[in-house]
Backbone bond lengths (Angstrom), bond angles and torsions (degrees), N, CA, C in turn:
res aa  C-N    CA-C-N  psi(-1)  N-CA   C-N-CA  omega(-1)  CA-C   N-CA-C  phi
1 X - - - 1.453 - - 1.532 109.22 -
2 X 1.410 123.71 138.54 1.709 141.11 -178.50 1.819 97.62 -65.01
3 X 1.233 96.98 130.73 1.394 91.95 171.69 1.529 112.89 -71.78
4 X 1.313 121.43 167.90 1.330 115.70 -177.04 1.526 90.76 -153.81
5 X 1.437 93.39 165.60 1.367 130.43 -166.12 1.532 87.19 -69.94
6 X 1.496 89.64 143.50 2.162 106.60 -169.19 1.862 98.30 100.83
7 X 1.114 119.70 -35.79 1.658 115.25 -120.61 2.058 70.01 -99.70
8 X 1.677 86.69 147.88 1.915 98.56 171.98 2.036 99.17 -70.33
9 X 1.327 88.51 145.60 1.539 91.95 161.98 1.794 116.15 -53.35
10 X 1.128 134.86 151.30 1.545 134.81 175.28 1.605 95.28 -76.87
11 X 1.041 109.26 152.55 1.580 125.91 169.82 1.284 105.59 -70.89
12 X 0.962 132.86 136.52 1.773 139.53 161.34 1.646 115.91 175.85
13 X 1.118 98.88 173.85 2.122 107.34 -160.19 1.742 95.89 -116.22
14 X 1.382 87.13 126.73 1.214 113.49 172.62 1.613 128.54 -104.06
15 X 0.730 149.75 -178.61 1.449 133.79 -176.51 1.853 102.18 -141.38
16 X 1.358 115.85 156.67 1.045 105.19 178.34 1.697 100.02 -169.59
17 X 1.282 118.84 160.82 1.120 114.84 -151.75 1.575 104.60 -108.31
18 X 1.410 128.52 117.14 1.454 146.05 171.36 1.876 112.99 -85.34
19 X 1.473 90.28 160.88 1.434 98.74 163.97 1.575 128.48 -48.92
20 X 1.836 104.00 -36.89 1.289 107.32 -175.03 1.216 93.15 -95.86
21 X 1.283 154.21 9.88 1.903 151.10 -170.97 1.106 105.43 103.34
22 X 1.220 113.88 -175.17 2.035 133.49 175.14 1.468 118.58 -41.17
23 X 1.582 92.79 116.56 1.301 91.17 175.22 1.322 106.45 -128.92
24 X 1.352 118.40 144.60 1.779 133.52 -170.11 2.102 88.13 -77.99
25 X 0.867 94.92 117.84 2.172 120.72 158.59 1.434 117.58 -112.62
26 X 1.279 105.94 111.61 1.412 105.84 -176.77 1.526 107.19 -88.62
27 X 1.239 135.60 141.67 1.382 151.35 -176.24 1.661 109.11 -42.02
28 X 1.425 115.27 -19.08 1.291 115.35 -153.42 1.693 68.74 -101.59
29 X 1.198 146.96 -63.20 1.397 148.51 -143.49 1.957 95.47 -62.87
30 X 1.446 97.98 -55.92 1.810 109.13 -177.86 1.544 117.27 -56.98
31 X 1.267 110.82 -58.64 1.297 108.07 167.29 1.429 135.08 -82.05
32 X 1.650 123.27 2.81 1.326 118.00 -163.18 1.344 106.14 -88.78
33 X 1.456 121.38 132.24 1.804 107.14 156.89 1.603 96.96 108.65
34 X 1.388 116.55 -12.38 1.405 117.80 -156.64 1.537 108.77 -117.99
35 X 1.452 111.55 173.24 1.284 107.55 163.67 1.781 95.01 -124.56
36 X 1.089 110.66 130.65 1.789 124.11 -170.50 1.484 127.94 -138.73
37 X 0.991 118.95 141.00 1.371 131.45 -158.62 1.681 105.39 -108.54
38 X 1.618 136.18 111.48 1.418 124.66 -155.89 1.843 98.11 -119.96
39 X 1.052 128.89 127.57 1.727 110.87 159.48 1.535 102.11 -146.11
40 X 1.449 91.65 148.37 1.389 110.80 -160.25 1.651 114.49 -102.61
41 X 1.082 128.13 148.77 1.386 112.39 -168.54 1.588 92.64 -130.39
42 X 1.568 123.91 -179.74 1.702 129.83 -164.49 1.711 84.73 -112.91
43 X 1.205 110.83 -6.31 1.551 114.27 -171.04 1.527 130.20 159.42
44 X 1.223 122.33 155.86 1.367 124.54 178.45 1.255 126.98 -85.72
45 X 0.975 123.75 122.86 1.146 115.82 166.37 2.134 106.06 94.63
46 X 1.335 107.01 15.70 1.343 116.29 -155.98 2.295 78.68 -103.93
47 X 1.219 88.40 173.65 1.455 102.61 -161.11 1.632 93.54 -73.97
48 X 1.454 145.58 -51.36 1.761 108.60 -163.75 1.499 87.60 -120.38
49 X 1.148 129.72 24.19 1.631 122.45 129.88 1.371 125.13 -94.73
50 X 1.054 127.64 0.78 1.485 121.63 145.74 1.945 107.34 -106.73
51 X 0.780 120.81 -21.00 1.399 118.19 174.22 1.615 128.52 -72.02
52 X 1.352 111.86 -33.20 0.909 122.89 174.49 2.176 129.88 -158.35
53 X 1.585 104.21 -12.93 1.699 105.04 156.79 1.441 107.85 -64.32
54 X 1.257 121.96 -82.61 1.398 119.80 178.41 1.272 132.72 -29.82
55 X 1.549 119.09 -45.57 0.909 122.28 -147.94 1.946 95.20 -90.02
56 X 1.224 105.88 -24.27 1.207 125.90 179.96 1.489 112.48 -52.72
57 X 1.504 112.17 -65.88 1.922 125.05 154.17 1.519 105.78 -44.47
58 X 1.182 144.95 -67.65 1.053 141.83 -161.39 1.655 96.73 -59.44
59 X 1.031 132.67 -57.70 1.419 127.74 178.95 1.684 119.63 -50.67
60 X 1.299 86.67 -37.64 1.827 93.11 -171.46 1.811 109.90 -97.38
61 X 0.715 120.16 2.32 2.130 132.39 -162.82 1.349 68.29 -48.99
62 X 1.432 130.84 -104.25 1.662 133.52 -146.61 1.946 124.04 -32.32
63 X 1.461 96.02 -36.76 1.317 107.63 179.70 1.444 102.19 -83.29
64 X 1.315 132.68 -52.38 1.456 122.74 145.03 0.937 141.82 -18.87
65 X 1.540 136.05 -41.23 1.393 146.14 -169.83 1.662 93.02 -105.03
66 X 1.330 109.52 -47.10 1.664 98.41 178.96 1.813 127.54 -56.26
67 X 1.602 98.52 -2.57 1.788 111.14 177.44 1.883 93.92 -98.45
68 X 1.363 120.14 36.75 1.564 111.33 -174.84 1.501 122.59 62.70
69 X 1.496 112.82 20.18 1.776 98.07 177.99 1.520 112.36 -102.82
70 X 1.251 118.06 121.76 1.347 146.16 -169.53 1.695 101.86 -34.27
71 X 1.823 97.16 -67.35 1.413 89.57 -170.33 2.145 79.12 -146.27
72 X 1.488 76.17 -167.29 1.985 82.52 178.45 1.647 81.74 -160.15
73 X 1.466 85.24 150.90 1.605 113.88 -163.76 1.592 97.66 -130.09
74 X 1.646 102.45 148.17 1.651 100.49 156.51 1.733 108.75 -141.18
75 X 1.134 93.94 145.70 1.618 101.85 -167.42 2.103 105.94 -115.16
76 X 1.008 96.85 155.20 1.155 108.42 -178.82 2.036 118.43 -168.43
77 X 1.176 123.68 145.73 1.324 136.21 -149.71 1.935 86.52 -102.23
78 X 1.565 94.70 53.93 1.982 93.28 160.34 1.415 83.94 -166.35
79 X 1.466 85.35 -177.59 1.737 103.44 -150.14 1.223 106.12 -104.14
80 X 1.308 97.91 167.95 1.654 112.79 -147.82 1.893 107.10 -50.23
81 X 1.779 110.49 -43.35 1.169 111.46 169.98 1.304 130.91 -31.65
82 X 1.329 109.40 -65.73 1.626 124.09 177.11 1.349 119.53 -44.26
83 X 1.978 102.17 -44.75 1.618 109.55 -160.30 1.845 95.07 -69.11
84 X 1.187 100.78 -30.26 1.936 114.29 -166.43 1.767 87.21 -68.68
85 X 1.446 118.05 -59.59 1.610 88.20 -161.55 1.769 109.59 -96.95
86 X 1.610 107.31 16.61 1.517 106.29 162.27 2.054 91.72 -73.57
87 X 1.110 120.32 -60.73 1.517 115.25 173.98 0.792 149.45 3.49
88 X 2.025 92.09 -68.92 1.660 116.98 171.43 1.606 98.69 -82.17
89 X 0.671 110.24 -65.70 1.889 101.28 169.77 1.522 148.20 -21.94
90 X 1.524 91.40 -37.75 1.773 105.14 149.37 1.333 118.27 -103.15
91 X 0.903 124.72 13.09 1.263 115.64 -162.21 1.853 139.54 38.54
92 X 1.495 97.40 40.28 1.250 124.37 165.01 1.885 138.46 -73.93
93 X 1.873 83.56 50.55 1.517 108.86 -174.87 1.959 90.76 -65.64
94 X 1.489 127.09 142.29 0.931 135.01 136.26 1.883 101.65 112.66
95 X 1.390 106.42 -3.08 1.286 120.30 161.26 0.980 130.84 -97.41
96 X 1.558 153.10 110.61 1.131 164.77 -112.12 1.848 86.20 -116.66
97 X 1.560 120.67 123.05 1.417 106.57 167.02 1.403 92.62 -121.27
98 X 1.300 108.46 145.79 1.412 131.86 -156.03 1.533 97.36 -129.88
99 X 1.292 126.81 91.08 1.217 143.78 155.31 1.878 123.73 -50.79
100 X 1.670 117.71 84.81 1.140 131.34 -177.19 1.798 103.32 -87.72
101 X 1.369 110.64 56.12 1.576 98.66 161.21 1.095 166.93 -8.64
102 X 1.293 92.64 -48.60 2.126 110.37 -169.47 1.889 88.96 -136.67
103 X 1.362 119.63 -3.37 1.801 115.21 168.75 1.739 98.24 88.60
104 X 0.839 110.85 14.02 1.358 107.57 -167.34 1.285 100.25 -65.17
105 X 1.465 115.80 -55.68 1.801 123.17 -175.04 1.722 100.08 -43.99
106 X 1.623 107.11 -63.84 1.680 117.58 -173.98 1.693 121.15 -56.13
107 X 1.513 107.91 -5.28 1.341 116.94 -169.01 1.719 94.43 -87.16
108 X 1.877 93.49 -56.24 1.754 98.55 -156.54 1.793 87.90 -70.96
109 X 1.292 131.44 -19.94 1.853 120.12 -176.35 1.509 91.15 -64.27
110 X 1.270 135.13 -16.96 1.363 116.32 -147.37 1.249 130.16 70.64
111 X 1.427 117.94 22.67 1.755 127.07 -151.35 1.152 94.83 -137.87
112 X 1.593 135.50 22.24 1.520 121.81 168.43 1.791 108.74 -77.27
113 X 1.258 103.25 168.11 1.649 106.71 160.53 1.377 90.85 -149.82
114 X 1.215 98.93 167.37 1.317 130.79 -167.69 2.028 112.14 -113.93
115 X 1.536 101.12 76.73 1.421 104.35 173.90 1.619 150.93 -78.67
116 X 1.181 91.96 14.65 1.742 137.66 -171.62 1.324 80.12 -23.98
117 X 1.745 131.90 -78.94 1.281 154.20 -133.01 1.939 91.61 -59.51
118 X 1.590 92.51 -48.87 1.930 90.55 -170.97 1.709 108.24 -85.30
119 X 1.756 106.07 12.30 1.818 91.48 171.48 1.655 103.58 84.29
120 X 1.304 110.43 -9.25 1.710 107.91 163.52 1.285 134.83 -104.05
121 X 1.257 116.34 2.31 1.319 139.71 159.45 1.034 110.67 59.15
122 X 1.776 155.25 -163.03 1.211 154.22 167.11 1.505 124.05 -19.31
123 X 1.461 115.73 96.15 2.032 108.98 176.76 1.703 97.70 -163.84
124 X 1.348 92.75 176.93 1.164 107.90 -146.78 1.401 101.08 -94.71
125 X 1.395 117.10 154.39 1.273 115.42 179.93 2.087 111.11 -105.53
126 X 1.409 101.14 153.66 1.291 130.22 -167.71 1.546 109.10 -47.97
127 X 1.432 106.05 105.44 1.426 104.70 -170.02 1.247 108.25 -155.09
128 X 1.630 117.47 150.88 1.320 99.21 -176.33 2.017 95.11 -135.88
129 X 0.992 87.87 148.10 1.536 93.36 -173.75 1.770 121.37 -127.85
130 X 1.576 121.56 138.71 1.447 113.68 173.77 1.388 103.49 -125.29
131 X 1.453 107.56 129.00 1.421 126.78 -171.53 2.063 113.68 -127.94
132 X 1.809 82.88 128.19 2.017 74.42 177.39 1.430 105.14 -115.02
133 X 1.123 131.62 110.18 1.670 122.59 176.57 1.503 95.90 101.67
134 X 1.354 122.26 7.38 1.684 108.03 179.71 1.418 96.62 87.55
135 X 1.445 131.03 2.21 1.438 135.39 169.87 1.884 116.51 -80.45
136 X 0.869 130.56 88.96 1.610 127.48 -168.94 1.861 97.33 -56.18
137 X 1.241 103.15 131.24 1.335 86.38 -171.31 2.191 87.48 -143.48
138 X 1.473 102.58 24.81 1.496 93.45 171.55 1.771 95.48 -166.25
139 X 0.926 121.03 103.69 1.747 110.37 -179.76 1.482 89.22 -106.26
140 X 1.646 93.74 161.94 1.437 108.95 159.90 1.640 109.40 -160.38
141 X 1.497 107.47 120.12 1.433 108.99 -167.89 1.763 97.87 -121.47
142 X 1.895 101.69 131.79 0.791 100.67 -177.08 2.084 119.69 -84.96
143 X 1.469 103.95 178.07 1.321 86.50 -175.41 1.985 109.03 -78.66
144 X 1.047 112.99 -159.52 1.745 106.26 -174.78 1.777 80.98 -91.44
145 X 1.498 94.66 141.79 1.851 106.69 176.64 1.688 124.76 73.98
146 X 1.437 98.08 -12.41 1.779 109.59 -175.59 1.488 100.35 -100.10
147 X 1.511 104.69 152.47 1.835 115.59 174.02 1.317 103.30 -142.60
148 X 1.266 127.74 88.13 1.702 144.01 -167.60 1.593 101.31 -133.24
149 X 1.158 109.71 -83.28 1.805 131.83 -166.27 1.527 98.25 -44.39
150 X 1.246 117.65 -67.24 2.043 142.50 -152.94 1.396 89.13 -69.95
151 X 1.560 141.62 -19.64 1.144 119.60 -133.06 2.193 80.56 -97.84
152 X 1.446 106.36 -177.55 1.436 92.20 -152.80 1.495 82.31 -109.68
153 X 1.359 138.38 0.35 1.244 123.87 164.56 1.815 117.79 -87.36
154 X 1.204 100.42 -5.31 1.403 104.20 161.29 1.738 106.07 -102.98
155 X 0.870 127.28 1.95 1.430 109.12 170.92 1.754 104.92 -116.56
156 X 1.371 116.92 -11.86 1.708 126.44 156.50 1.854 85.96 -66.15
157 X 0.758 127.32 -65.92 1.660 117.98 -172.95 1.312 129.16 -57.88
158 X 1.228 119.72 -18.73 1.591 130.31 164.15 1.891 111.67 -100.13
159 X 1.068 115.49 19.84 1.492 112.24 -171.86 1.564 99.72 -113.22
């Protein structure tokens, strides 16, 4: 079942990249206590998540944080390596990338897909989420192939 708005975030470990290397973050640690901004990508470094999801947050972080959001996160179904030097690569200082590995996070949201057909096999689909206390209290899921809802000037516009 899709998580929905009301519903607690699911518990699960995320990975994310430190000074000393990879470190496992459990969902309850990222989202608790906070008010946070989440969007999910099918992949890194893939053509309109690096072309235009990311780049979208990276433009807007200040106008974002100035509506009260703690921090903003981006998640994606590869490993912590990739998400760290997709990072340094856009220059996505001040965004939390949250390395979902094995889909586990995108499985328990209810937000996996199954990309076998494009050679990427198990990841998560394009979504962007606002959560206070680990409480989702704004989803937006895009359709399969569309980038409207997730994008961060529509979720700067619903905040």
């Amino acid at each position: 079942m899709t998580i929905q708005v009301g519903d607690k975030i699911p518990e699960a470990i995320l990975t994310i990249m430190s000074d000393d290397g990879p470190k496992p973050l459990t969902t309850s640690d990222w989202f608790g206590g906070r008010k946070v901004v989440l969007f999910s990508v099918p992949g890194a470094f893939t053509p309109t998540c690096s072309a235009r999801h990311l780049p979208g947050f990276i433009d807007h972080i200040e106008d974002i944080r100035s509506k009260g959001i703690d921090a903003i996160g981006c998640t994606a179904v590869n490993d912590v390596f990739v998400m760290d030097a997709w990072r340094r690569n856009s220059g996505a200082a001040g965004i939390d990338m949250l390395a979902d590995g094995n889909a586990e996070f995108a499985e328990a949201l209810g937000l996996a897909m199954d990309a076998t057909s494009y050679g990427m096999g198990q990841r998560g689909q394009r979504f962007a989420l606002v959560a206070e206390d680990g409480v989702v209290t704004a989803l937006y899921v895009e359709q399969p192939g569309e980038f409207k809802v997730s994008s961060a000037e529509h979720v700067l516009a619903n905040l």
